[in-house]
PyMOL CGO cylinders between C-alpha atoms (Angstrom):
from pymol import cmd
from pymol.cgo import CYLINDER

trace = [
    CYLINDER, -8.85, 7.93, 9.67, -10.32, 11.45, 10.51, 0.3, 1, 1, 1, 1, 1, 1,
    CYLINDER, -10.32, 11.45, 10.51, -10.87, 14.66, 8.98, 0.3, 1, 1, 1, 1, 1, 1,
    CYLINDER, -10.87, 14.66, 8.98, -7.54, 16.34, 8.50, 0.3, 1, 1, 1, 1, 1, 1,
    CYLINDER, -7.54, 16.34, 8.50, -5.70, 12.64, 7.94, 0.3, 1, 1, 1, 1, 1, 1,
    CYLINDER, -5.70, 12.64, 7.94, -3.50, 13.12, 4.60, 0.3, 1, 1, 1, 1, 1, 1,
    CYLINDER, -3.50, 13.12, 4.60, -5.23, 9.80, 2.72, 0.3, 1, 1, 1, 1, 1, 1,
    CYLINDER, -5.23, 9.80, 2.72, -3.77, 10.99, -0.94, 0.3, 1, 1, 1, 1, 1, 1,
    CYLINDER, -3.77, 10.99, -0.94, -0.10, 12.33, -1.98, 0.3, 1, 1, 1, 1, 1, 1,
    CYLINDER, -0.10, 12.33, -1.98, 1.77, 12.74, -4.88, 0.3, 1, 1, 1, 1, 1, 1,
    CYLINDER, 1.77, 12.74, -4.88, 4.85, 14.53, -6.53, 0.3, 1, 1, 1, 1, 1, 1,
    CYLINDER, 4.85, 14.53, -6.53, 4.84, 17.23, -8.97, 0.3, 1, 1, 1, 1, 1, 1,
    CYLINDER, 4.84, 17.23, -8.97, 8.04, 16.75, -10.92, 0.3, 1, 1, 1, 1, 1, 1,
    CYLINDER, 8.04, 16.75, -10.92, 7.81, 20.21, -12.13, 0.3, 1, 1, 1, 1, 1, 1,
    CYLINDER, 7.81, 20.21, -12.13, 7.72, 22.12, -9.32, 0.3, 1, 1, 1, 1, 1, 1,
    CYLINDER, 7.72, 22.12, -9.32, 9.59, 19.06, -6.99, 0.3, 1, 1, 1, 1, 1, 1,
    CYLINDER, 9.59, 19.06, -6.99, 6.57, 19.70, -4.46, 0.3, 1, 1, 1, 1, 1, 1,
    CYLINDER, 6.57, 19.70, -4.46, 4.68, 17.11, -2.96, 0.3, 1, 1, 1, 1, 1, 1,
    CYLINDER, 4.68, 17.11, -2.96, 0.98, 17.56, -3.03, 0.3, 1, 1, 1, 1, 1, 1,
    CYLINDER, 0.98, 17.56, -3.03, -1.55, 16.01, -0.61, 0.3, 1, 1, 1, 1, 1, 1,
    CYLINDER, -1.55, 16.01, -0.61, -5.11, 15.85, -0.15, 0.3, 1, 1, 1, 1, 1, 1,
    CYLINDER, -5.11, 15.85, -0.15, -6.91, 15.43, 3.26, 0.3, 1, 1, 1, 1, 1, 1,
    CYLINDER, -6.91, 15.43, 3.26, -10.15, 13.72, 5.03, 0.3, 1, 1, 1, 1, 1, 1,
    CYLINDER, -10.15, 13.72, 5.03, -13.12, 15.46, 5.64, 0.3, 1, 1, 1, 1, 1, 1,
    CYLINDER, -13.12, 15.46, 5.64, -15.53, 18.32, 4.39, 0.3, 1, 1, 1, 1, 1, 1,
    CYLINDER, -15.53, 18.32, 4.39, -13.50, 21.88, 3.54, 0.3, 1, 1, 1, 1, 1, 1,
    CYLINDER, -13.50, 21.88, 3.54, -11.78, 22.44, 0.39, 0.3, 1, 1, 1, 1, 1, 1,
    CYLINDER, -11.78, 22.44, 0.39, -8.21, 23.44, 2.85, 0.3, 1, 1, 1, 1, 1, 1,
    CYLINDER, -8.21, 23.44, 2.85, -8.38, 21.15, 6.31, 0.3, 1, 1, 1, 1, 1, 1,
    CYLINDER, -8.38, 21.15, 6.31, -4.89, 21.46, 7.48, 0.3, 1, 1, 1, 1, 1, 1,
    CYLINDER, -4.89, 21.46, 7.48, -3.60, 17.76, 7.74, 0.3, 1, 1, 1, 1, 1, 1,
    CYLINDER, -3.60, 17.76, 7.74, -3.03, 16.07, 11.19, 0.3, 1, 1, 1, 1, 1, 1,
    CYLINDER, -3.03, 16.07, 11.19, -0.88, 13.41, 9.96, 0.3, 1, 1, 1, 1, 1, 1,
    CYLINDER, -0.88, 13.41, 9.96, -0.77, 10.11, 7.60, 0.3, 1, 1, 1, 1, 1, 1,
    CYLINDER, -0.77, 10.11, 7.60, -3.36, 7.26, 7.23, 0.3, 1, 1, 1, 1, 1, 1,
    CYLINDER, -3.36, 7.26, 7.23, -2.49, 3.86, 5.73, 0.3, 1, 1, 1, 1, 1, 1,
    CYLINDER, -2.49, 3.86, 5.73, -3.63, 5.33, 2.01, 0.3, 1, 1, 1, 1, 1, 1,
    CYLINDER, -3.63, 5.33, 2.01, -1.96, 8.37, 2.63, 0.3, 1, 1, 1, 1, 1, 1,
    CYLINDER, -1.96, 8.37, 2.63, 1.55, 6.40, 3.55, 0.3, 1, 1, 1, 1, 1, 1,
    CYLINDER, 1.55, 6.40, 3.55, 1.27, 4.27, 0.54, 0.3, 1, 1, 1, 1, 1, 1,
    CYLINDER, 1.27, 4.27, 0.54, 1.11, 7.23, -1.96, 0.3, 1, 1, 1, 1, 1, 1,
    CYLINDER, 1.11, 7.23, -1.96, 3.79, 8.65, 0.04, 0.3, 1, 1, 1, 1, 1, 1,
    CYLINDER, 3.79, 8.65, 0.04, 5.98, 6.04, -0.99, 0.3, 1, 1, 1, 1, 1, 1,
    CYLINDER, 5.98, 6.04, -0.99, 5.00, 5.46, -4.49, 0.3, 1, 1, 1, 1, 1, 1,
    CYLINDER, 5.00, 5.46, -4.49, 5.10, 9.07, -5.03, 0.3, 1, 1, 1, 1, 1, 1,
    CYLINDER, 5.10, 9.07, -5.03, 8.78, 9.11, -3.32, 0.3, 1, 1, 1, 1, 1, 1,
    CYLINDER, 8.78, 9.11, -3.32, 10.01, 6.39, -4.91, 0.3, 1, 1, 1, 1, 1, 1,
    CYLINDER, 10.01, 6.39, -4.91, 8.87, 7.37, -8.54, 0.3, 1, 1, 1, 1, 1, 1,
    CYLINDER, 8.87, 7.37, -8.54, 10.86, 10.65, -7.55, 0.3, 1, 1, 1, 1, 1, 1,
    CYLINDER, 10.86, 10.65, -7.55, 14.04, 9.16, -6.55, 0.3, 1, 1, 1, 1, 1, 1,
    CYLINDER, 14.04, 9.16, -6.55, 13.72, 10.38, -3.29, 0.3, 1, 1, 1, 1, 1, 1,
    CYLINDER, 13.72, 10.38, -3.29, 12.79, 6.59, -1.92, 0.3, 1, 1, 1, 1, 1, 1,
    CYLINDER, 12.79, 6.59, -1.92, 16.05, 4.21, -3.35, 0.3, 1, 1, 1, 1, 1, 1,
    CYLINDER, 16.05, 4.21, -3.35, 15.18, 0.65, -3.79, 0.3, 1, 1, 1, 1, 1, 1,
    CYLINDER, 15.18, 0.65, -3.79, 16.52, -0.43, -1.43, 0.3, 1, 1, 1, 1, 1, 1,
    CYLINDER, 16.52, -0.43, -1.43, 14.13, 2.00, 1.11, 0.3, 1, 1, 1, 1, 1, 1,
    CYLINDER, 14.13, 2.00, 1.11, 16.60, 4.06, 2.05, 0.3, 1, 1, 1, 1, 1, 1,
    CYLINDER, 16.60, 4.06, 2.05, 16.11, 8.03, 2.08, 0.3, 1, 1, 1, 1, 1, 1,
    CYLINDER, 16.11, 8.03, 2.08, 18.50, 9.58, -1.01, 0.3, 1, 1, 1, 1, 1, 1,
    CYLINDER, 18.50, 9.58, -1.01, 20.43, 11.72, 1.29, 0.3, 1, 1, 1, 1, 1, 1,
    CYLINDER, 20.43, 11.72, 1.29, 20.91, 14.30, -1.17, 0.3, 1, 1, 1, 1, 1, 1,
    CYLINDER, 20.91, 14.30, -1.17, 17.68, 15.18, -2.12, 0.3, 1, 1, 1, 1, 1, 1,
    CYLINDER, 17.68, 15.18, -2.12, 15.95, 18.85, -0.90, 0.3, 1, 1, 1, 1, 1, 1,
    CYLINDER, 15.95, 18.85, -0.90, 13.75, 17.41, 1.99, 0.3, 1, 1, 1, 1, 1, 1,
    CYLINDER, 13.75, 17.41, 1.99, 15.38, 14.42, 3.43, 0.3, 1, 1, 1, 1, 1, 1,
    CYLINDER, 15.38, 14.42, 3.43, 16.76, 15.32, 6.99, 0.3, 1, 1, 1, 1, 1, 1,
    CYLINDER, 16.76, 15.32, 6.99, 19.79, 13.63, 7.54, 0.3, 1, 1, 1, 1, 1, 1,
    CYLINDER, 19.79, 13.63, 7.54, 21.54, 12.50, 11.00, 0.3, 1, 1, 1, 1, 1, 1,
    CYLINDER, 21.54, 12.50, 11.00, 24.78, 12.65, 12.61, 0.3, 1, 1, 1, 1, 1, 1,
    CYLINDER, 24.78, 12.65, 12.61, 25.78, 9.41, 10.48, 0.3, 1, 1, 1, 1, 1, 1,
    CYLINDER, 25.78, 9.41, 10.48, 24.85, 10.75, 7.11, 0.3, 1, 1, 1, 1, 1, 1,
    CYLINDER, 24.85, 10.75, 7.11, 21.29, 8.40, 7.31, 0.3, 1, 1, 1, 1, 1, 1,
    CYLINDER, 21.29, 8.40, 7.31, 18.63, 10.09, 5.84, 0.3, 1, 1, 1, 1, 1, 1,
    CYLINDER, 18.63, 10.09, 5.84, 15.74, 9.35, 8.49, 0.3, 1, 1, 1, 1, 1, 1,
    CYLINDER, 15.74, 9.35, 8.49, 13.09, 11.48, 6.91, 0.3, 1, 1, 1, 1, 1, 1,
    CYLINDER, 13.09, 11.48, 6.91, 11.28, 13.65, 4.42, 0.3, 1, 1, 1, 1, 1, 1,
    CYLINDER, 11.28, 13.65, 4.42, 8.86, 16.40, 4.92, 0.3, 1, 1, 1, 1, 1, 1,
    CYLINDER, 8.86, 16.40, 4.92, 5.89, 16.10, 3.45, 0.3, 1, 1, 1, 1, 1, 1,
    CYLINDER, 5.89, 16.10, 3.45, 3.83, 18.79, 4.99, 0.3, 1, 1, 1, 1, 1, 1,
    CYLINDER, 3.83, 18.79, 4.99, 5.99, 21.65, 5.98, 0.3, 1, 1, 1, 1, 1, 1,
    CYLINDER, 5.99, 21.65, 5.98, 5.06, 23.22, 9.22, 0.3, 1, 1, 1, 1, 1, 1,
    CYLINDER, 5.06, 23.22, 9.22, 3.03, 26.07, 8.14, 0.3, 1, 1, 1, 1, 1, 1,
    CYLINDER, 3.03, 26.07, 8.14, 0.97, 24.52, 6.53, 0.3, 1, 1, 1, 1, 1, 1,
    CYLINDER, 0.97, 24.52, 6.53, 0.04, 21.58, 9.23, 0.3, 1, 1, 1, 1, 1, 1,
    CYLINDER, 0.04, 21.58, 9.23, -2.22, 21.37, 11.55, 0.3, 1, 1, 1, 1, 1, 1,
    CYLINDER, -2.22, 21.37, 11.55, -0.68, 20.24, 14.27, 0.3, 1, 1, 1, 1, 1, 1,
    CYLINDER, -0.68, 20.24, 14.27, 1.67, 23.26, 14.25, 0.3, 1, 1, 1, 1, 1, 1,
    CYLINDER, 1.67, 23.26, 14.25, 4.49, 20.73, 13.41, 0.3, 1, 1, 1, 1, 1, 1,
    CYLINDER, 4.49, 20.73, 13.41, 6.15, 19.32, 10.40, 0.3, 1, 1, 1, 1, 1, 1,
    CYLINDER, 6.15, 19.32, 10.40, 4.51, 16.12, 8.68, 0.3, 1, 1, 1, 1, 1, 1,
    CYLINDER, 4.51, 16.12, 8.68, 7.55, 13.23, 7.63, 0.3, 1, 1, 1, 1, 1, 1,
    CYLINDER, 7.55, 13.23, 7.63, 7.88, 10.29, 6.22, 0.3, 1, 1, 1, 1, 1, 1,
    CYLINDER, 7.88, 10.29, 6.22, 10.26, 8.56, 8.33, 0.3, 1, 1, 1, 1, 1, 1,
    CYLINDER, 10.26, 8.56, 8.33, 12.98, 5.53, 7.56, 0.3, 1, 1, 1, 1, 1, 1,
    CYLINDER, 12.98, 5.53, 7.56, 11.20, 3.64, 10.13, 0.3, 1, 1, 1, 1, 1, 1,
    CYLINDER, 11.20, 3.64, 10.13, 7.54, 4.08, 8.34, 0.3, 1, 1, 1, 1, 1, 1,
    CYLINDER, 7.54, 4.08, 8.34, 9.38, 3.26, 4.88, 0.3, 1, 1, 1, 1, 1, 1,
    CYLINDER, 9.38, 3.26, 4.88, 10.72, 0.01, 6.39, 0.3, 1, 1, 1, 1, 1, 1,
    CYLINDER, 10.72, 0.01, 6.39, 7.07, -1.12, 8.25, 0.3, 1, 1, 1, 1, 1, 1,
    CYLINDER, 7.07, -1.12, 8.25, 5.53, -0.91, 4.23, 0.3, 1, 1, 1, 1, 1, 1,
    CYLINDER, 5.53, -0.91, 4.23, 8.77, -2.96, 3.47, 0.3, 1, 1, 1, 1, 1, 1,
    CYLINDER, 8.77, -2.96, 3.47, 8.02, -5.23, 6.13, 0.3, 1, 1, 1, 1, 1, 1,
    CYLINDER, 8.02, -5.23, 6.13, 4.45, -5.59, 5.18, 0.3, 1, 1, 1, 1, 1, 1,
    CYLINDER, 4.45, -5.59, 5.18, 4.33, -4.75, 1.11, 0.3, 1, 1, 1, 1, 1, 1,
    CYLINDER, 4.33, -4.75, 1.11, 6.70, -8.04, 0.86, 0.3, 1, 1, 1, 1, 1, 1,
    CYLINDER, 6.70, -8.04, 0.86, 4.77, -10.57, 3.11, 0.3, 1, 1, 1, 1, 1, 1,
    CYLINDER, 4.77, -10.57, 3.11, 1.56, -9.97, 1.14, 0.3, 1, 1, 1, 1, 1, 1,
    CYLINDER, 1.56, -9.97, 1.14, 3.44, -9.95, -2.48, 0.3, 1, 1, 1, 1, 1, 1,
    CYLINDER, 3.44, -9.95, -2.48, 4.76, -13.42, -1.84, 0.3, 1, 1, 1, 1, 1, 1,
    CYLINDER, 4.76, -13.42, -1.84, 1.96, -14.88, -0.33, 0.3, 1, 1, 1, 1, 1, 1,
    CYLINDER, 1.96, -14.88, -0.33, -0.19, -14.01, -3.52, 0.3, 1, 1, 1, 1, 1, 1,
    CYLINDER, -0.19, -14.01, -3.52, 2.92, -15.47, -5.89, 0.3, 1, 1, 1, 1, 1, 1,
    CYLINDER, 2.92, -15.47, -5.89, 3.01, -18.43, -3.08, 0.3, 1, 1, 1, 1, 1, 1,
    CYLINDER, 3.01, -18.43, -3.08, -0.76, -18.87, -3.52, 0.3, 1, 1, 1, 1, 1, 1,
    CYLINDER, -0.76, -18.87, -3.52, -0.94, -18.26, -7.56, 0.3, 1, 1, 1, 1, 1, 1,
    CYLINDER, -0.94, -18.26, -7.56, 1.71, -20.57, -7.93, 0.3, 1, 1, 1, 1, 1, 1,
    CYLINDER, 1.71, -20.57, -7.93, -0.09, -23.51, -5.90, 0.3, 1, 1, 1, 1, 1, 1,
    CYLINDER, -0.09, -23.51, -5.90, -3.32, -23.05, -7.79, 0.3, 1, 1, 1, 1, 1, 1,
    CYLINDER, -3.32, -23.05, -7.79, -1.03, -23.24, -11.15, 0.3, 1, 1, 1, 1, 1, 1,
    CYLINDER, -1.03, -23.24, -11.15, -2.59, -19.88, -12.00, 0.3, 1, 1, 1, 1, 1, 1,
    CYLINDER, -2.59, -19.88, -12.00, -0.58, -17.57, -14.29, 0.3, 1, 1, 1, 1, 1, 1,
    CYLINDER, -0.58, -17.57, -14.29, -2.59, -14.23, -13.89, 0.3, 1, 1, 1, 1, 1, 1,
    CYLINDER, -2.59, -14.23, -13.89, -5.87, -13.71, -12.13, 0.3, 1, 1, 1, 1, 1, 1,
    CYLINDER, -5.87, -13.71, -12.13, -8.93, -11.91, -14.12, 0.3, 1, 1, 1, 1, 1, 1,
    CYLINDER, -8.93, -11.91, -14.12, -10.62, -10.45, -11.65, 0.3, 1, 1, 1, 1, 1, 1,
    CYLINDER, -10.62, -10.45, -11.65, -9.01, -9.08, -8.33, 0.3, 1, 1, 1, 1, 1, 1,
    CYLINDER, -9.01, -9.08, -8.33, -11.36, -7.73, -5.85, 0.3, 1, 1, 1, 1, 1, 1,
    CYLINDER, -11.36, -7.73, -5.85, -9.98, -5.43, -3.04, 0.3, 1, 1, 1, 1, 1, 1,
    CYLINDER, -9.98, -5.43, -3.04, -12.55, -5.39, 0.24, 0.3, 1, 1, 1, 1, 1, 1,
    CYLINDER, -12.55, -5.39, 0.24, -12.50, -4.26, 4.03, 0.3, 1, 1, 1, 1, 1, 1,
    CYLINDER, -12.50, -4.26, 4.03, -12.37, -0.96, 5.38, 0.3, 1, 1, 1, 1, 1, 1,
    CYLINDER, -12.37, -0.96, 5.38, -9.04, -0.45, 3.91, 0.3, 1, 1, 1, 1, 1, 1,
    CYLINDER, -9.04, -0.45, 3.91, -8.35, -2.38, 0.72, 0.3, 1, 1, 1, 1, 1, 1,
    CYLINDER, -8.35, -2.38, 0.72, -11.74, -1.02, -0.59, 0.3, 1, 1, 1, 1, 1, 1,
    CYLINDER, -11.74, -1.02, -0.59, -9.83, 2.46, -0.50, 0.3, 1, 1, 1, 1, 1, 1,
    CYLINDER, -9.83, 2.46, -0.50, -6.36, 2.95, -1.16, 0.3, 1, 1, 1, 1, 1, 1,
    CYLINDER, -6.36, 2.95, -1.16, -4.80, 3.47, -4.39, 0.3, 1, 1, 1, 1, 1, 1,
    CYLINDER, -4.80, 3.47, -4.39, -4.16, -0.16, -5.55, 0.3, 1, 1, 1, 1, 1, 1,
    CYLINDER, -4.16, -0.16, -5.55, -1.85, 1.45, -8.16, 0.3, 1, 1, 1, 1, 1, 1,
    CYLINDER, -1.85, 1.45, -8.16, 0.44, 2.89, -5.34, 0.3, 1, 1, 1, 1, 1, 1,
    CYLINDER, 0.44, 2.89, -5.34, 0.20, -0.62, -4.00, 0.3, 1, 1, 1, 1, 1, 1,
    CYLINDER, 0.20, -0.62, -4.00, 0.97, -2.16, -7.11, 0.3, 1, 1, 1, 1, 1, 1,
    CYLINDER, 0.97, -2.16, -7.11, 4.03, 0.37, -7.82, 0.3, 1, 1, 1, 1, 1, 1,
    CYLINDER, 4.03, 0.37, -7.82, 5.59, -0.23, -4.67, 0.3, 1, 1, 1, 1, 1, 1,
    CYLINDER, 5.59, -0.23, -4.67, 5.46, -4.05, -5.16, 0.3, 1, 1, 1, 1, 1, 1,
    CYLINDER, 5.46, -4.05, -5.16, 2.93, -4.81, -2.62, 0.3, 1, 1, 1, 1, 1, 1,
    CYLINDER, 2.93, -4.81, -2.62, 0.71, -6.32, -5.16, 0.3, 1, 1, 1, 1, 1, 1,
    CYLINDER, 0.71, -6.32, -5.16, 2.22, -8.07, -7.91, 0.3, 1, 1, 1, 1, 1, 1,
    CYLINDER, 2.22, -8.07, -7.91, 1.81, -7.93, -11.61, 0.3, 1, 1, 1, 1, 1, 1,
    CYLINDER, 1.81, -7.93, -11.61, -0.15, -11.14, -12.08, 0.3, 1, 1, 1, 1, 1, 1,
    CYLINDER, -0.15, -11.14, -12.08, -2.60, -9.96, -9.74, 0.3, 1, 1, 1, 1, 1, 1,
    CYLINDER, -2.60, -9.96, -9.74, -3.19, -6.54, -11.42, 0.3, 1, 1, 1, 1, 1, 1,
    CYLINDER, -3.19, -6.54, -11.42, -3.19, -7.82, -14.85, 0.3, 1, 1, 1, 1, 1, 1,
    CYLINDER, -3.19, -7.82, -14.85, -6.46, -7.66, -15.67, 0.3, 1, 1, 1, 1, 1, 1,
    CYLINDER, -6.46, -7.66, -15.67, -9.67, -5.75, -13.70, 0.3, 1, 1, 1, 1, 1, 1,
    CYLINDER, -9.67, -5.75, -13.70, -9.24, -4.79, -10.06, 0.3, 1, 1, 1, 1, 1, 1,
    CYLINDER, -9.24, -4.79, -10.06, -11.97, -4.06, -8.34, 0.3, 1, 1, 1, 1, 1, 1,
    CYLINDER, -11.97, -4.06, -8.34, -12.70, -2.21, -5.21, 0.3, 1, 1, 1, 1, 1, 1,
    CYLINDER, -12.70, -2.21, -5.21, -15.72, -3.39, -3.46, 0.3, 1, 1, 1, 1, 1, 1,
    CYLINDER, -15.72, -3.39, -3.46, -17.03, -1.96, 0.39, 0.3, 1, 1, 1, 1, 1, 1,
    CYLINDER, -17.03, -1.96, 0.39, -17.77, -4.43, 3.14, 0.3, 1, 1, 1, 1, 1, 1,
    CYLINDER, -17.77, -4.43, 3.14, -18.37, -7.65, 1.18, 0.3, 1, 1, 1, 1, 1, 1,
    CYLINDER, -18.37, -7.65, 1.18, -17.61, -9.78, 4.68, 0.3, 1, 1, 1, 1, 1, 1,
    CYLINDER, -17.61, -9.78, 4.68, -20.57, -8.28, 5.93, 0.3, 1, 1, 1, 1, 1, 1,
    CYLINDER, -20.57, -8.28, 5.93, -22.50, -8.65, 1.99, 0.3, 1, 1, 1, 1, 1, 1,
    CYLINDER, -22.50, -8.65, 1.99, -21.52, -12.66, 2.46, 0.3, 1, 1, 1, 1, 1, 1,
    CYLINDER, -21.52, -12.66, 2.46, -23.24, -12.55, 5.57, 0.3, 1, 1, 1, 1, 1, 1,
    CYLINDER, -23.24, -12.55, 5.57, -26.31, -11.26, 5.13, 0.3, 1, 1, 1, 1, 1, 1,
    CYLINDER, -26.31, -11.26, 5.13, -26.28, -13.82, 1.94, 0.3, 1, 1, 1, 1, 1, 1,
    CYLINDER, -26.28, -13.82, 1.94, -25.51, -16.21, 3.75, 0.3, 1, 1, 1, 1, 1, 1,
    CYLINDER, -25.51, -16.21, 3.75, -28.22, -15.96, 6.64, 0.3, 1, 1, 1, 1, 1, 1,
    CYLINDER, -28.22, -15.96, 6.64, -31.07, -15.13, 3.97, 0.3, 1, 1, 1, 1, 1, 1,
    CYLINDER, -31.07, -15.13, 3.97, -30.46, -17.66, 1.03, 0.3, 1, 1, 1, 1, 1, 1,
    CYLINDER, -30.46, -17.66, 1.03, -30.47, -21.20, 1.77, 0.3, 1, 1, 1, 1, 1, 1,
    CYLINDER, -30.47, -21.20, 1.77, -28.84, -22.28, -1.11, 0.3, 1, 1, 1, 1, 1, 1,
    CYLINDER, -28.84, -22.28, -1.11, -25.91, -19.57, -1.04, 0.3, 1, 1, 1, 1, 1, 1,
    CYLINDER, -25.91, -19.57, -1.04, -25.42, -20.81, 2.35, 0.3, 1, 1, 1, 1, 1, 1,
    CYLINDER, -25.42, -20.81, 2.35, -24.62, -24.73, 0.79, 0.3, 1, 1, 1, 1, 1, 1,
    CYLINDER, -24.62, -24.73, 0.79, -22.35, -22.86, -1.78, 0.3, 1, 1, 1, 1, 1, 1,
    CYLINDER, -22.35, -22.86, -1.78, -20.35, -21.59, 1.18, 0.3, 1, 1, 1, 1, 1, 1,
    CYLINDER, -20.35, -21.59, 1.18, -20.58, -24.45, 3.33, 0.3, 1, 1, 1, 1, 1, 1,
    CYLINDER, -20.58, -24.45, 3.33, -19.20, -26.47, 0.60, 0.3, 1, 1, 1, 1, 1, 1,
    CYLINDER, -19.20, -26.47, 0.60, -16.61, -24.04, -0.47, 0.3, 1, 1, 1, 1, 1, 1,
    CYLINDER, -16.61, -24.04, -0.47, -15.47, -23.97, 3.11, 0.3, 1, 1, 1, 1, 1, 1,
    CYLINDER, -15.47, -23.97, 3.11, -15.01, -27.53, 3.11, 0.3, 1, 1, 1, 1, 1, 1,
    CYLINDER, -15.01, -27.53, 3.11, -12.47, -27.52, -0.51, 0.3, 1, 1, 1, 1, 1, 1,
    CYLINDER, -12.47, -27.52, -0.51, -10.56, -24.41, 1.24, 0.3, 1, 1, 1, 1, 1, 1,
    CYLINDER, -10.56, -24.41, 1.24, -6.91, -25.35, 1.88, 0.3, 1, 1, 1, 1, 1, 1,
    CYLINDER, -6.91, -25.35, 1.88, -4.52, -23.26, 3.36, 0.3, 1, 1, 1, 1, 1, 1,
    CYLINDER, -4.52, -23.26, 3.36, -0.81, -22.26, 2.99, 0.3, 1, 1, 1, 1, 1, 1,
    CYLINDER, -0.81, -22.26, 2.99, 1.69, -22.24, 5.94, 0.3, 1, 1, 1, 1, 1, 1,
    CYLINDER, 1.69, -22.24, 5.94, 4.10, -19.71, 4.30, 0.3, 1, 1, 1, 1, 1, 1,
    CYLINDER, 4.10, -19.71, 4.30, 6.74, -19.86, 7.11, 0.3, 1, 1, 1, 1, 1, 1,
    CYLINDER, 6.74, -19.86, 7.11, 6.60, -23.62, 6.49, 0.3, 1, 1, 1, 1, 1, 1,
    CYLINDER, 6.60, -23.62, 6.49, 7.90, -22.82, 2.74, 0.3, 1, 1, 1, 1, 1, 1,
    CYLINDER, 7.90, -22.82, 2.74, 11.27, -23.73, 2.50, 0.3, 1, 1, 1, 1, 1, 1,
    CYLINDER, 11.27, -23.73, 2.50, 12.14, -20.58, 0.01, 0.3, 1, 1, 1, 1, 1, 1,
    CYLINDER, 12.14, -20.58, 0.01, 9.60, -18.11, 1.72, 0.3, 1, 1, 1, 1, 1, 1,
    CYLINDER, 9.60, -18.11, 1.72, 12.32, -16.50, 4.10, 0.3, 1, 1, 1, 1, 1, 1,
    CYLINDER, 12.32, -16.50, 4.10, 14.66, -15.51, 0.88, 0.3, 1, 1, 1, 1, 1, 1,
    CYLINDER, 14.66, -15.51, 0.88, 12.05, -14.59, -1.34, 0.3, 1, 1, 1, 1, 1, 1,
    CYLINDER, 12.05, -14.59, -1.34, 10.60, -12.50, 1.64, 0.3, 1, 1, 1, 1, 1, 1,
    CYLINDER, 10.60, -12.50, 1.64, 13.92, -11.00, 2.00, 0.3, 1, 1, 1, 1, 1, 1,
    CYLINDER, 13.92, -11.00, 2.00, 14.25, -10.15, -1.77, 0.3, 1, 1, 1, 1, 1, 1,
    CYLINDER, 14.25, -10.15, -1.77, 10.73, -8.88, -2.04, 0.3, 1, 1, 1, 1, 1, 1,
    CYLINDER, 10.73, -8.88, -2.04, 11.44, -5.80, 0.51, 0.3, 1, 1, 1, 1, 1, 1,
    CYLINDER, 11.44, -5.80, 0.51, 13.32, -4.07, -2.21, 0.3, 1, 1, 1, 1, 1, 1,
    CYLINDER, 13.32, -4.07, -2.21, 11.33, -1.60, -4.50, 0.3, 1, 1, 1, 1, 1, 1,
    CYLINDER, 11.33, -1.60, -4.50, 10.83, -2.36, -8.12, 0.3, 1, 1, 1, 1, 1, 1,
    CYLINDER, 10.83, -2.36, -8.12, 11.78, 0.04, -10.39, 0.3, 1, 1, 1, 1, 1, 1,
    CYLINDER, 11.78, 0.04, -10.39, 9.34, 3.20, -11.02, 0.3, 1, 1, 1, 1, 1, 1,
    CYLINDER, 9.34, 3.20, -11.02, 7.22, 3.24, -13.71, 0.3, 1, 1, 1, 1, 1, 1,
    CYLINDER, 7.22, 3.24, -13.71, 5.69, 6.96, -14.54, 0.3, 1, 1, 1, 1, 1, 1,
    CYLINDER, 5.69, 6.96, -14.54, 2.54, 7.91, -12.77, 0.3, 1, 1, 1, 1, 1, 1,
    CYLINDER, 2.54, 7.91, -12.77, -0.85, 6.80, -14.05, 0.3, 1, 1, 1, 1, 1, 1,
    CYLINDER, -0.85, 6.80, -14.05, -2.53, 9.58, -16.18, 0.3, 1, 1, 1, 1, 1, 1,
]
cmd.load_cgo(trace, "trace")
């Protein structure tokens, strides 16, 4: 992401105004469009709103939603185009809505899929990592249904970079280095398009759980 990229949005439900926060030094940078963090809010904020149905589809009705020659609403503004950088409007499109389906589902059941090999009700520590999980909003992920409530249950933890922390462990400490060795020999993994129910459970975890009021 870059300065001007729109990383944080939410919805004022007293004004019905989307706010947004950009990249990059300057209390005003006019945003240049939507990184991954940026989209996620987007949604959670939308969907909390009403303006996101659960099923992903744009509520044609709402101020904001462009609508085409069907009656499809294909997307929302969330920077207007005076106040964008690029000198054009900022949306939210059907299309990006139905990528987080896409992707939001395909991670939530392959966490239930995993919890429910290990025979693990809840987790108690979840630790988010990598240039992007150690910076999104997991509770924009977790609102959405990307992450479900088992794995949120208890402390989640952003941490930066810890392939690279495992590393250096890894090539200074001897004995850390056994720990991993033998860890990598008990890892097992799971085929998920091998499990017979994954397809429907994929198919009924696109849908958007109902909206829970924004964290304080």
């Amino acid at each position: 992401a870059v300065a001007g990229a729109v990383h944080q949005v939410g919805f004022d439900p007293a004004t019905q105004r989307v706010t947004w926060h950009t990249l990059g030094e300057g209390a005003h940078l006019r945003p240049l469009g939507l990184c991954g963090s940026g989209i996620l809010d987007a949604v959670a904020a939308l969907r909390r709103a009403g303006v996101i149905r659960p099923t992903g589809r744009l509520a044609e009705d709402r101020t904001g939603v462009s609508v085409d020659e069907g009656g499809v609403g294909r997307e929302f503004i969330l920077v207007p185009q005076a106040e964008s950088g690029t000198g054009a409007p900022i949306p939210l499109t059907l299309q990006d809505i139905r990528q987080i389906q896409l992707a939001k589902a395909a991670l939530a059941v392959g966490i239930e899929m995993l919890l429910e090999r290990a025979g693990a009700a809840r987790v108690d520590r979840t630790i988010l990592t990598g240039a992007f999980g150690a910076r999104f909003d997991w509770r924009s992920a977790a609102a959405i249904g990307m992450l479900p409530p088992a794995a949120v249950a208890a402390v989640v933890e952003p941490r930066e970079n810890l392939a690279g922390v495992g590393a250096v462990l890894a090539l200074v400490n001897r004995a850390r280095r056994r720990e991993l060795a033998a860890l990598a020999e008990r890892t097992r993994f799971l085929e998920l398009a091998a499990e017979p129910d994954f397809g429907a459970r994929f198919a009924a975890a696109t849908g958007f759980p109902e909206p829970v009021p924004s964290p304080g």
